[in-house]
C-alpha positions in Angstrom: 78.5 -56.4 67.8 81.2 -55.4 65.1 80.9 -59.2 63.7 77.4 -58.7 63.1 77.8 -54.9 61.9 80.4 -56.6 59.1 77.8 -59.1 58.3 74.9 -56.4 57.7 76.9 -54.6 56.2 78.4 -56.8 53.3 76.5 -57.0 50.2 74.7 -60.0 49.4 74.8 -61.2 45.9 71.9 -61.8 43.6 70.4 -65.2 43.7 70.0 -65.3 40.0 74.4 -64.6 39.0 73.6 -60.5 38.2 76.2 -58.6 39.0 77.4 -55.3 37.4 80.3 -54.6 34.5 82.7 -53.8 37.3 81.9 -56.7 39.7 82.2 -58.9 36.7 85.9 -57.7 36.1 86.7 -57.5 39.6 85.4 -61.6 39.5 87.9 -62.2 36.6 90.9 -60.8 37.5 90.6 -62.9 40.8 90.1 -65.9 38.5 92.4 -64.8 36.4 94.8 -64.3 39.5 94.3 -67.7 41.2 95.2 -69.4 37.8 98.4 -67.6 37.4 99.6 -68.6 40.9 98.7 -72.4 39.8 100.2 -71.9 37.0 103.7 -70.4 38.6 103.8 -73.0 41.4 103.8 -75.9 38.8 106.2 -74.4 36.7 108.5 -73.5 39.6 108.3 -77.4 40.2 109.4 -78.0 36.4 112.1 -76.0 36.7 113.7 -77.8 39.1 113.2 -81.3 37.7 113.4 -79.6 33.6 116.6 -82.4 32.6 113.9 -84.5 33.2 110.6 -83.2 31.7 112.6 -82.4 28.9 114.3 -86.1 28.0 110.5 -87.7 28.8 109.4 -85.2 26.2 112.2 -85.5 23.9 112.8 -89.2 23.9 109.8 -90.7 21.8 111.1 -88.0 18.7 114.8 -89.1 19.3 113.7 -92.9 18.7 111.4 -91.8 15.8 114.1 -89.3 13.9 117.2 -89.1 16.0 120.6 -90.1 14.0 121.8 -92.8 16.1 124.3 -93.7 13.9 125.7 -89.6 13.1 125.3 -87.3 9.8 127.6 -89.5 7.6 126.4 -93.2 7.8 122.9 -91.9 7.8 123.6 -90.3 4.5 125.6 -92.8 2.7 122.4 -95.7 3.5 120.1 -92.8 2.3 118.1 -92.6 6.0 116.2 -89.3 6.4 117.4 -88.7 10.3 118.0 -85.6 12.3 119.9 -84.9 15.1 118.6 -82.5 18.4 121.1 -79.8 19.1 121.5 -76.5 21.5 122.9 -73.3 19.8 123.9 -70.7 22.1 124.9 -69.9 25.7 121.6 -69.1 26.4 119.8 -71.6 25.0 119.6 -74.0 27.7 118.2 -71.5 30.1 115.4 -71.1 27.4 114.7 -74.8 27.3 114.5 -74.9 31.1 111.7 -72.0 30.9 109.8 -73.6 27.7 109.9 -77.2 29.8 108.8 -75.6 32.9 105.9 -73.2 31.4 104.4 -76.5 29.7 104.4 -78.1 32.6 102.8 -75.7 34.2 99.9 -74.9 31.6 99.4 -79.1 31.8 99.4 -80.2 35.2 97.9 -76.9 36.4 95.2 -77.8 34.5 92.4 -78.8 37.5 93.2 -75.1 39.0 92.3 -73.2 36.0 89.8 -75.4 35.3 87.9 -75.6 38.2 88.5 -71.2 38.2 87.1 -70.7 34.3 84.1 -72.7 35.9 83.8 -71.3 39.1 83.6 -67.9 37.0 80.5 -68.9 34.6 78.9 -70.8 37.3 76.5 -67.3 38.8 75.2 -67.6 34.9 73.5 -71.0 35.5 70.2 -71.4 38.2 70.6 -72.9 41.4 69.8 -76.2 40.1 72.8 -76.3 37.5 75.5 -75.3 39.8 75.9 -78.9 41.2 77.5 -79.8 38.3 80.2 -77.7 39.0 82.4 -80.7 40.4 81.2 -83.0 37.7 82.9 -80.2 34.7 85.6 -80.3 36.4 86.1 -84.1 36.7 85.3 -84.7 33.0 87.6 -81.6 31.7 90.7 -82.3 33.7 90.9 -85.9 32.1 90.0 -84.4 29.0 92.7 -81.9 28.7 95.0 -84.3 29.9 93.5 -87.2 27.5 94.4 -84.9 24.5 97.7 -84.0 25.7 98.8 -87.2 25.6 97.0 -88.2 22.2 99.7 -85.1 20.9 102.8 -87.1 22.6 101.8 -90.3 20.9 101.2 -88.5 17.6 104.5 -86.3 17.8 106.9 -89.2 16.4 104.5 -90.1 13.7 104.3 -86.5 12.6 108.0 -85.6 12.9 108.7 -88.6 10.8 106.9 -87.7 7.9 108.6 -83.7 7.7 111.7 -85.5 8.1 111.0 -88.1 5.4 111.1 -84.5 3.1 114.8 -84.0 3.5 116.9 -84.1 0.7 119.3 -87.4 0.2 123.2 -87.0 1.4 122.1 -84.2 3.5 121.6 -83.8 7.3 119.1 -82.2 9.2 119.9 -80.2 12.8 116.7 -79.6 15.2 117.1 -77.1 17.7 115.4 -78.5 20.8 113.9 -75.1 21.6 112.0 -75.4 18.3 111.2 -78.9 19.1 109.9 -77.9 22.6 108.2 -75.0 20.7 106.3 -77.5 18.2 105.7 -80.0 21.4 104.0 -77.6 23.3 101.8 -75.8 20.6 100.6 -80.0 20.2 100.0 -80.5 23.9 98.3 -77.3 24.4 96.0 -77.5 21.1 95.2 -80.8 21.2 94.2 -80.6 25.3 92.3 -77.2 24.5 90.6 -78.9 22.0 89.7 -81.6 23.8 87.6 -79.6 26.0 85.3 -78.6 23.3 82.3 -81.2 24.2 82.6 -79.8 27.7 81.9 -76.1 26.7 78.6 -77.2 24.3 77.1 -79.6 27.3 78.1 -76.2 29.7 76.2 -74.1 27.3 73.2 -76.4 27.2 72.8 -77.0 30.6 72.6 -72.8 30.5 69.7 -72.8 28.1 71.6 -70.9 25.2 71.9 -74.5 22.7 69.6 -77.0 22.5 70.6 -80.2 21.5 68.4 -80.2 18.3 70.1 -77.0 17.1 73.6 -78.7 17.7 72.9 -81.6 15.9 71.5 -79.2 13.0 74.9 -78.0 13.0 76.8 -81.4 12.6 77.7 -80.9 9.0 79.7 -77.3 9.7 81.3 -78.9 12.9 83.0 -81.9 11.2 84.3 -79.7 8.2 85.2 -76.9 10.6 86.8 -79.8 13.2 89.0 -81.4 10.1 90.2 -77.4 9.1 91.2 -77.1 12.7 93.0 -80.4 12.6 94.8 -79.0 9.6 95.8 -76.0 11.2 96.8 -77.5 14.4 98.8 -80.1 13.2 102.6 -79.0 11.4 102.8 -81.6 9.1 99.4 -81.5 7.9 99.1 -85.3 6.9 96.3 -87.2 6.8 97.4 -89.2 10.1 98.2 -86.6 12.4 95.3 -85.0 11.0 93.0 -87.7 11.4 94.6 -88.7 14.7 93.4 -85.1 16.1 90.3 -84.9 14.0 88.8 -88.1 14.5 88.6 -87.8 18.4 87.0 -84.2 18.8 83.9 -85.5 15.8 83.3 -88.7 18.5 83.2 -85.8 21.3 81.3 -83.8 19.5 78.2 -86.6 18.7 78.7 -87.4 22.5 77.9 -84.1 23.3 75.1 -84.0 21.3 73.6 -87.0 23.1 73.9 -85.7 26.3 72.2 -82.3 25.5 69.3 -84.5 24.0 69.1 -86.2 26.7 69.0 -83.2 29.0 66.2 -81.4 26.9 64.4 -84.4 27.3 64.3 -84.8 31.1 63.7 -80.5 31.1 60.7 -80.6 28.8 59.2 -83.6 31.2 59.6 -80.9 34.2 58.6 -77.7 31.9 56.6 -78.3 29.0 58.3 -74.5 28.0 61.7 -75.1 28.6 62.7 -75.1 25.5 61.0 -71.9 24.2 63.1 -68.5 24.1 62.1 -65.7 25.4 60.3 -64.1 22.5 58.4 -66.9 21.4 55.0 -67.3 22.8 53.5 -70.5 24.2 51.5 -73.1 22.4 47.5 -72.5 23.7 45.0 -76.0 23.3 42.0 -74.6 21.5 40.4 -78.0 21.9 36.5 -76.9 22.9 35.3 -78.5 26.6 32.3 -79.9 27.4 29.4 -77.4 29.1 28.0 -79.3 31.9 24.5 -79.1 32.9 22.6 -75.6 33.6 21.9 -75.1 37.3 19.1 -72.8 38.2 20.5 -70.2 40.5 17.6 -68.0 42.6 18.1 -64.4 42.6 15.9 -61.3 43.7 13.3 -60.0 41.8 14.3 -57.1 39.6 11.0 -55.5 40.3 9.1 -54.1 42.9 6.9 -56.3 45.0 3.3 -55.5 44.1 0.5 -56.6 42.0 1.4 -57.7 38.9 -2.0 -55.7 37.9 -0.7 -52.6 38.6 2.4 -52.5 37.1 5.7 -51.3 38.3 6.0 -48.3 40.2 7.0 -45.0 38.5 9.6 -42.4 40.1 10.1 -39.1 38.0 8.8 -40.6 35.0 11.5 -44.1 34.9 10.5 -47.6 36.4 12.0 -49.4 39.8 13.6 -52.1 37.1 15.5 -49.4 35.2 
């Protein structure tokens, strides 16, 4: 009896996602919650294994610019080289928190994912929420597909700032800068990685069509290359185009898909595709009038003679 009490007594959610302000907030700080506890158990894990993390992530830039050599022969054969160094007591203990934090954020990634879905999903009809699984699939590969795009393009770009050094000089990189610059790259670079996933999400909602996205082609590829400029430190044309390059390709894929999905809606609803505000096209085309049929009805007047007329009440006929 108190089982089913409980049961009729717990509110049941709207069909269609509403919810008020407050049961929205209430939704997102759970989200937000879960993600943090991903977050923290992956990083506890980096923590303990950070010697590690840290050489995998350090060990590409050491090949590309480390001084192999020292200061002193580098100089003398003019080789722009520089060489990773701690400064301080507590330095280390910040690398271990940096190293543990990206890992974290990165392998975390299918959590937080699957949450920032899982809190958009009420938005979308019934129909729509079975792709819930399928977002998640594409955007944990993608996140992790541009992470590693930044650890192949790290070398390249720390070769060219280093090329800017000044001959018979040295250059000292503090790894927690480097770890700094690392994980700003693996972070952007996932993030933006996921940007084909959020305009197929928004037109499997109905708020883009894939016409009006591919209107916009022209301000996405200028916009995508300023963002490449941004993201990247160096800001030459390979690191740029090596970030740029990807998210444009993502971007006309994501455009084809949204196509493709208006297409298969406006089979099922020939007015799927108009808003709200907009009214429906009407066919004014004329149809053919078939052929009259007689149809008996009573008489409208009285029965009687036609000689003598209809019969008159107070001064007005039966018809009338």
């Amino acid at each position: 009896m108190l089982k089913s009490a409980r049961r009729q007594g717990k509110p049941q959610r709207d069909p269609e996602g509403r919810m008020p302000l407050a049961e929205h907030l209430r939704e997102l700080r759970n989200r937000l919650m879960k993600s943090v506890l991903a977050i923290l158990a992956v990083t506890v894990v980096g923590l303990v294994y950070y010697k590690q993390i840290a050489d995998f992530l350090t060990e590409p830039l050491r090949d590309a610019v480390g001084c192999t050599e020292g200061f002193g022969r580098a100089a003398d054969e003019g080789e722009a080289c520089a060489e990773i160094t701690l400064n301080g007591l507590i330095a280390p203990f910040t690398v271990m928190l940096k190293v543990g934090l990206t890992t974290g954020i990165v392998l975390a990634c299918p959590v937080w994912l699957h949450q920032l879905w899982a809190f958009l999903a009420p938005g979308l009809h019934s129909h729509e929420k079975k792709y819930a699984r399928s977002f998640v699939a594409a955007g944990v590969p993608l996140f992790l597909g541009g992470a590693y795009l930044a650890y192949i393009v790290l070398p390249a770009m720390a070769a060219t700032l280093i090329e800017f050094t000044p001959d018979g000089t040295g250059n000292l990189v503090p790894l927690d800068d480097l770890l700094d610059i690392i994980t700003r790259m693996v972070v952007v670079f996932g993030l933006a990685f996921e940007l084909p996933l959020v305009l197929v999400m928004l037109n499997l909602s109905g708020i883009i069509t894939g016409r009006r996205m591919l209107g916009w082609w022209r301000v996405m590829v200028i916009s995508i290359t300023l963002f490449a400029a941004v993201a990247t430190p160096s800001g030459d044309p390979l690191t740029m185009g090596a970030l740029a390059a990807p998210i444009v390709l993502l971007y006309f894929i994501a455009v084809g898909i949204s196509l493709f999905n208006d297409r298969r809606r406006s089979r099922k609803d020939p007015y799927a595709g108009l808003s709200d505000d907009e009214a429906s096209p009407l066919d004014h085309t004329p149809e053919k009038v078939g052929a009259i049929e007689s149809v008996d009805g009573p008489s409208a007047l009285p029965e009687g003679s036609p000689e003598d007329g209809p019969t008159r009440r107070n001064g007005y006929d039966d018809a009338t």
